[in-house]
C-alpha positions as CSV (number, residue, x, y, z in Angstrom):
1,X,86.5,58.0,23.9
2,X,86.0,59.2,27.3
3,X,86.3,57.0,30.6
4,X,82.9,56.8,31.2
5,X,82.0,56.0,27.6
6,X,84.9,53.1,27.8
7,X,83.4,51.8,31.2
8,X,80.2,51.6,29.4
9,X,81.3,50.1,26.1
10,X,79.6,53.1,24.6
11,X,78.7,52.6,20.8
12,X,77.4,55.7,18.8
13,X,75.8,54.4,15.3
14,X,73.8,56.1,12.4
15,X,72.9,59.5,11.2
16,X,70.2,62.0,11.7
17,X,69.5,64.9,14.0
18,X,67.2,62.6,16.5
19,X,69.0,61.1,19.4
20,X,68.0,57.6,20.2
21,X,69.5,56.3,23.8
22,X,68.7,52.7,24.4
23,X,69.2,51.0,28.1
24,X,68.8,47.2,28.6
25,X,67.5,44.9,31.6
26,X,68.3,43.1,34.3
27,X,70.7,39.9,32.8
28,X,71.5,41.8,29.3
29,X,73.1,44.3,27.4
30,X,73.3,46.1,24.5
31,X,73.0,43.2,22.4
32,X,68.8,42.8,23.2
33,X,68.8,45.8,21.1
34,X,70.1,44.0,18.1
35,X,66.2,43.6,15.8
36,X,66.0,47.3,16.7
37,X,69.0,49.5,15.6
38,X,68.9,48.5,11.3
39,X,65.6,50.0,12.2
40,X,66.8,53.2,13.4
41,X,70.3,54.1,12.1
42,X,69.2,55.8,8.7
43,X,67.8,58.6,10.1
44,X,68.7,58.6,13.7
45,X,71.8,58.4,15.4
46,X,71.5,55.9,17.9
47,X,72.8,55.7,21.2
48,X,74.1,52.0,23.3
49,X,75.6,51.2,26.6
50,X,76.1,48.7,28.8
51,X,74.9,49.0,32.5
52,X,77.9,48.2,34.9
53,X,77.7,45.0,35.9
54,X,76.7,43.2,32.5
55,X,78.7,40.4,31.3
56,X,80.0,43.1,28.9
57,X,81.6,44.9,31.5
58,X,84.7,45.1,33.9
59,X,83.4,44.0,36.8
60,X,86.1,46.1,38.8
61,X,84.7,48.6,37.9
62,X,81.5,47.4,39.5
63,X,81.1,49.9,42.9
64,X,78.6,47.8,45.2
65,X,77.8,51.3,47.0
66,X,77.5,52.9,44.3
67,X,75.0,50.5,42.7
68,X,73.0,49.5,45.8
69,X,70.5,51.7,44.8
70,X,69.2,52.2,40.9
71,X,69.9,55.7,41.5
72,X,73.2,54.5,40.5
73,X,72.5,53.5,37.2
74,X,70.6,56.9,36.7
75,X,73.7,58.6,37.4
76,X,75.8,56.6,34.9
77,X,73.0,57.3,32.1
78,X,73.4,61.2,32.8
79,X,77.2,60.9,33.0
80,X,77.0,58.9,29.3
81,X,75.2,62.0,28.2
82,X,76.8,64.8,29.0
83,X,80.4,62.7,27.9
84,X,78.3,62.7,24.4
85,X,77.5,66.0,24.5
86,X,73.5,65.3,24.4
87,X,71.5,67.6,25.1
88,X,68.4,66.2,24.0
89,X,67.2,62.6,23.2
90,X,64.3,60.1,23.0
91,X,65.3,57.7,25.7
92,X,63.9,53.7,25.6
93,X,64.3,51.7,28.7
94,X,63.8,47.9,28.9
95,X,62.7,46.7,32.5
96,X,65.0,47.9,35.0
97,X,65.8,51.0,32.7
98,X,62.5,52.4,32.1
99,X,62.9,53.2,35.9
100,X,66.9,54.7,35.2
101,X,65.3,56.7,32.8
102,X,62.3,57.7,34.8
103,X,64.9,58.7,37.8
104,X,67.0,60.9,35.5
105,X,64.6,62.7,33.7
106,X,63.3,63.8,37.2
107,X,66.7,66.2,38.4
108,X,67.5,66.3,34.1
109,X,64.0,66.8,32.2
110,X,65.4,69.0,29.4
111,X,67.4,65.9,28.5
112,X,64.5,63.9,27.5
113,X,61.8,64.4,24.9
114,X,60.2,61.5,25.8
115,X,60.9,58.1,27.6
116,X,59.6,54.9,26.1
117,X,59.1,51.8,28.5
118,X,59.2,48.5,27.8
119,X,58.4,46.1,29.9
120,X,58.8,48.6,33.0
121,X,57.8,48.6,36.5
122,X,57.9,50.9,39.9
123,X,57.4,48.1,42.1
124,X,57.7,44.2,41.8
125,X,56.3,43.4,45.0
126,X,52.7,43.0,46.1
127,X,51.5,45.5,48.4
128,X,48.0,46.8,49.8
129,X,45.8,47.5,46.8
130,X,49.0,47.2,44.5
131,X,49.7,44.1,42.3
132,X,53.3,43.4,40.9
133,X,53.7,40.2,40.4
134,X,55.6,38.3,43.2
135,X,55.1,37.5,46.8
136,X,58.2,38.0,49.2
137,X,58.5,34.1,50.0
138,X,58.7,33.8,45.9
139,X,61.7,36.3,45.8
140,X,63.5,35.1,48.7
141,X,63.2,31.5,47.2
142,X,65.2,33.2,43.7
143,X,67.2,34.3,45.2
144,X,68.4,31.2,47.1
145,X,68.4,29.6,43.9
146,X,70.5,32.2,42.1
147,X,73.4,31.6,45.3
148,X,72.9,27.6,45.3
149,X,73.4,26.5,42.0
150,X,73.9,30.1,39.7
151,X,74.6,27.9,36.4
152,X,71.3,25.9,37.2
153,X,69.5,29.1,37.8
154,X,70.4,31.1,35.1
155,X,69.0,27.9,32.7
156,X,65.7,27.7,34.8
157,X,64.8,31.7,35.0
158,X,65.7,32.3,31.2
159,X,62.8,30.2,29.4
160,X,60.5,31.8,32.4
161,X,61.3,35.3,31.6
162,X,61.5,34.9,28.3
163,X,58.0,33.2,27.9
164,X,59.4,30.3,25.6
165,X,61.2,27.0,25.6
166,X,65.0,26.3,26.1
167,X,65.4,25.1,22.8
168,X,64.5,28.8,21.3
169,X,66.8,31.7,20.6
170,X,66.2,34.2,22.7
171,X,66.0,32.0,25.5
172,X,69.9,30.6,24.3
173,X,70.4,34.6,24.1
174,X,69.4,35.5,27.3
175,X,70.7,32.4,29.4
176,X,73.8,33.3,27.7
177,X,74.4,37.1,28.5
178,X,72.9,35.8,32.4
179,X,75.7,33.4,32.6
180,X,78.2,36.0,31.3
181,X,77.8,38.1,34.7
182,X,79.3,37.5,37.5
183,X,77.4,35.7,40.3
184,X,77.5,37.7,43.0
185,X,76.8,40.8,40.9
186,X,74.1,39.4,39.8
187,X,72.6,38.3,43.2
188,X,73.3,41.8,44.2
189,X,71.8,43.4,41.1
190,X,68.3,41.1,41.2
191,X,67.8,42.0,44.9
192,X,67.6,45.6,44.1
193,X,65.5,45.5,41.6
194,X,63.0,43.1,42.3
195,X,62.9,44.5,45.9
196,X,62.6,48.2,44.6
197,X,59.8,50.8,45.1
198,X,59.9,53.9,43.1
199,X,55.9,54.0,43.5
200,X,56.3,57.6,45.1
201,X,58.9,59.2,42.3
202,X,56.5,58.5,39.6
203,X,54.4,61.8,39.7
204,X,57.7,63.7,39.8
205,X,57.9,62.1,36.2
206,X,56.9,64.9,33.5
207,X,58.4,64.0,30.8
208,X,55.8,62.4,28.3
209,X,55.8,58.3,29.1
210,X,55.0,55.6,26.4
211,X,54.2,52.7,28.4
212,X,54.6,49.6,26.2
213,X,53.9,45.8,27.5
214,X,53.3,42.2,26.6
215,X,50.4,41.0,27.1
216,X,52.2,38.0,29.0
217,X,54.7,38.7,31.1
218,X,55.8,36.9,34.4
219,X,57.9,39.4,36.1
220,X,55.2,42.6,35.2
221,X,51.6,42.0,35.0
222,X,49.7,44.2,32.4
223,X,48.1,45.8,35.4
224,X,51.4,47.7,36.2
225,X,51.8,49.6,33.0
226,X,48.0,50.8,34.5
227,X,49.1,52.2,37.1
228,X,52.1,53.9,35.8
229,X,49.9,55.1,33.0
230,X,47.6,56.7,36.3
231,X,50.9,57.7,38.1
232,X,53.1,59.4,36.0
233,X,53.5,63.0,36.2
234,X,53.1,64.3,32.5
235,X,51.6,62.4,29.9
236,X,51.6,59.1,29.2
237,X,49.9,56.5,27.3
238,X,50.1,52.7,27.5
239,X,50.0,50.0,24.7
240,X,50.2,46.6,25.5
241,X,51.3,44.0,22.7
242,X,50.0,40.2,21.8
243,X,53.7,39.5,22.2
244,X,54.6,36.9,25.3
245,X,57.8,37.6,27.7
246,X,59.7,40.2,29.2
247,X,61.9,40.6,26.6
248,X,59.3,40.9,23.6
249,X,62.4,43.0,21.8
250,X,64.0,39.9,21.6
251,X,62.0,37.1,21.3
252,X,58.7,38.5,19.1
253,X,60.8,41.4,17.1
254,X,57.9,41.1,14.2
255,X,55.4,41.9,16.9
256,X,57.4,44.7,18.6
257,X,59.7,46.3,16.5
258,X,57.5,48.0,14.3
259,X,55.6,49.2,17.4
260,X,58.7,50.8,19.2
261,X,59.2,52.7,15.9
262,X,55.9,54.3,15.8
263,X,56.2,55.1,19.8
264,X,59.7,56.7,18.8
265,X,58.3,58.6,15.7
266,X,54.9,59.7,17.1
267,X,54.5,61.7,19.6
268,X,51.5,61.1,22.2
269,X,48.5,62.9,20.7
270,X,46.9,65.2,22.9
């Protein structure tokens, strides 16, 4: 295994000519992918990783230059590939990695057949005649509350991005790879995201898109996978789910996971 592979907690299952490279969100890892991959393995061979700074990883190994901009992460997602020996793949990002994979398919399109976003956004802020969810004031008041009291955050912004109640699963899940990182990663992490604009790199984008989105979800409103449906470069097409939550992988896997394997078998008809 190769240092960046090890760094990564790289994991290469199944069998099949078809690459399948999965990148988590913001507070996870690997492990959101778990309804997913029985799904894929027979006939794919299926790519994980861990972004640096999940609970899953060393967090020495977390460089606070190099990750002050997600340009970072896009970097690490390239490196992971040519370690592998890719050369080309079907890439699906969750939240925070839609855009990783959006960024590297932009200096590395031959590496991508397609990019599938889940729950994905250019821009959480609101702007002029752009709507992403969240006021400034709203943000800066998370962002207090993740330095304050991080234990008591991380139990209060779980069941709100999850879309569902303490008490179920993927709420336990997610609360629990949140509380696995470490604190001031975290803060660090959360402030470039939710305070990132990658509205101007999206018509560099021409690798075909497929956007994919709850119908529900606090941190991206179903008007964003619009607009990066109207934004992208190459094609794209949008589908947005009756699931709830920005993690619809996890918590509605009936709803979703047979609608991620059509988006990774079909291609966009044109």
């Amino acid at each position: 295994m190769g240092v960046v592979e090890e760094a990564h907690n790289v994991k290469v299952l199944g069998s099949g000519e078809q690459i399948v490279v999965l990148g988590h969100g913001f507070g996870t890892d690997q492990s959101v992918w778990k309804h997913l991959v029985p799904h894929l393995v027979n006939d794919h061979r299926v790519v994980l990783y861990d972004n640096m700074g999940s609970g899953t990883t060393n967090p020495e190994f977390f460089d606070f230059d190099r990750y002050s901009t997600i340009e970072g992460y896009a970097f690490d997602l390239l490196a992971i590939l040519q370690e592998l020996g890719v050369d080309s793949c079907i890439f699906v990002g969750h939240s925070v990695s839609a855009m990783v994979g959006a960024i590297a398919s932009i200096s590395r399109p031959d590496l991508f057949s397609k990019i599938i976003m889940i729950s994905g956004s250019p821009r959480y802020l609101n702007d002029v005649d752009y709507y992403g969810g969240f006021e400034q004031e709203e943000l800066d008041e998370l962002f207090e509350a993740m330095q304050s009291n991080y234990k008591a955050w991380c139990s209060g912004f779980a069941p709100l991005v999850v879309g569902d109640d303490m008490t179920s699963a993927a709420v336990q899940e997610f609360s629990r790879t949140l509380f696995n990182m470490r604190p001031d990663i975290t803060l660090m992490v959360g402030k470039i995201i939710f305070l990132s604009d990658f509205r101007h790199i999206l018509g560099l984008v021409t690798v075909p898109c497929h956007i994919i989105q709850s119908k529900k979800d606090l941190a991206v409103p179903v008007v964003v996978s619009e607009y990066l449906h109207q934004n992208l470069g190459g094609e794209s097409i949008v589908e947005v789910m009756s699931s709830q939550g920005h993690l619809p992988q996890l918590s509605s896997p009936d709803i979703v996971i047979p609608v991620l394997l059509r988006h990774i078998r079909e291609d966009i008809a044109l």
